[in-house]
C-alpha positions as CSV (number, residue, x, y, z in Angstrom):
1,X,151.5,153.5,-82.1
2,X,149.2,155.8,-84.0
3,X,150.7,158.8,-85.8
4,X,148.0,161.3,-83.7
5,X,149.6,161.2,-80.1
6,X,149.1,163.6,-77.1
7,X,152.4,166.4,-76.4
8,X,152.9,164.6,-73.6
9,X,153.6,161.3,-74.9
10,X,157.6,161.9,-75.2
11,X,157.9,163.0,-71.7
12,X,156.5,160.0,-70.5
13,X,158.2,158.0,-72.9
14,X,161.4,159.5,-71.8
15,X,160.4,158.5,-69.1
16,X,159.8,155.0,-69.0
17,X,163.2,155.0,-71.1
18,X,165.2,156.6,-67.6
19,X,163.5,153.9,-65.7
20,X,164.0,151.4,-67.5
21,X,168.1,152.6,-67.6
22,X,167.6,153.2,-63.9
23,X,166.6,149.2,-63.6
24,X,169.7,148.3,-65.7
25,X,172.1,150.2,-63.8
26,X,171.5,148.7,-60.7
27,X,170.8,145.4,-61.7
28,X,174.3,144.3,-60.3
29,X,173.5,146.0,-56.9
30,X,172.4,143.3,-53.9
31,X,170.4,144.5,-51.3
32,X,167.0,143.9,-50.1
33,X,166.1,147.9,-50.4
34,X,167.2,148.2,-53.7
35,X,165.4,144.9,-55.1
36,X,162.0,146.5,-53.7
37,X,162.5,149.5,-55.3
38,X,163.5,147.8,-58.5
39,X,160.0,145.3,-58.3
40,X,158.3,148.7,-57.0
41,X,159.3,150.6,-60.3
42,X,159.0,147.4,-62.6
43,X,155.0,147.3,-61.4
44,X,155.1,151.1,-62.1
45,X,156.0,150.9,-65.4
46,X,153.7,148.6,-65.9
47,X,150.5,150.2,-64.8
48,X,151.5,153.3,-67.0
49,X,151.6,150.7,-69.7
50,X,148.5,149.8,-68.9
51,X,146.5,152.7,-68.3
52,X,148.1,154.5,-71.5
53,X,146.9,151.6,-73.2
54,X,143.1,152.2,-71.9
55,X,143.3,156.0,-72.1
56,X,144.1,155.3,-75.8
57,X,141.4,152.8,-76.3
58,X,139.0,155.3,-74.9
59,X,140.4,158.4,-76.8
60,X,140.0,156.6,-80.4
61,X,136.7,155.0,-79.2
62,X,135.4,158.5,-78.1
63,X,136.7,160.1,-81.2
64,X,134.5,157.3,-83.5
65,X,131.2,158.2,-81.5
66,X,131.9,161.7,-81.9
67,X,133.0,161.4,-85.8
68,X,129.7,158.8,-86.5
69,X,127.3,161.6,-84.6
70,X,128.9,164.6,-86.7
71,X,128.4,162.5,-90.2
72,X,124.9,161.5,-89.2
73,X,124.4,165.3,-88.1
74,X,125.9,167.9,-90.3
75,X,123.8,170.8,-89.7
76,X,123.4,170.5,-85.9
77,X,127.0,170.1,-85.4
78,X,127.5,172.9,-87.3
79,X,125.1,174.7,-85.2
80,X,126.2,174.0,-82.5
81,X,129.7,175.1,-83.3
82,X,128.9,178.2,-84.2
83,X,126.8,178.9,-80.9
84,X,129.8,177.7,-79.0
85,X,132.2,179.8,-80.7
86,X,129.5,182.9,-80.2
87,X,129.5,182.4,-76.8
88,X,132.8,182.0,-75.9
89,X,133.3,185.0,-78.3
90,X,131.0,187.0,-76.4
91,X,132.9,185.9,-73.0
92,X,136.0,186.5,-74.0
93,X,135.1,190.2,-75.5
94,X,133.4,190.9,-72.1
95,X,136.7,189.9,-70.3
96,X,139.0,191.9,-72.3
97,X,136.9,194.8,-72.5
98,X,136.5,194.6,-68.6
99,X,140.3,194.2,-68.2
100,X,141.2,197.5,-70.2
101,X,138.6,199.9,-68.1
């Protein structure tokens, strides 16, 4: 796993971990409610496997686009990070100034 990973990676992790426990706890326990629940969660876990996975994939892809069109375009991203930042400067003073009237 990379070293860069979202705040809410530990929650979810944490989670997986409970279900996993969950599944091992009640592997002992017969019944045909409880081993639906059990394939139910297992497929879960899964998907969030999966879809992490992807939602990775596209983070890092997105992030090599975006690092490859910077280093090709210094000065425009530059520009255009500055005229962001004004507006949302500009914005936010507005805001604030209409909050303290």
């Amino acid at each position: 796993m990379n070293k860069h990973t979202p705040a809410a990676s530990p929650d979810l992790g944490t989670l997986a971990e409970d279900a996993r426990a969950l599944m091992a706890a009640t592997a002992d326990v017969a019944g045909e409610k409880v081993g639906e629940a059990r394939h139910r969660l297992a497929a879960a876990l899964e998907r969030g496997k999966e879809l992490a996975g992807n939602l990775r994939d596209k983070a890092v892809a997105g992030a090599k686009v975006t690092d490859q069109t910077i280093r090709e375009n210094p000065y425009q991203a530059i520009a255009i990070g500055v005229g962001v930042g004004a507006i949302l400067g500009f914005l936010l003073a507005r805001r604030c100034s209409r909050n303290s009237d």
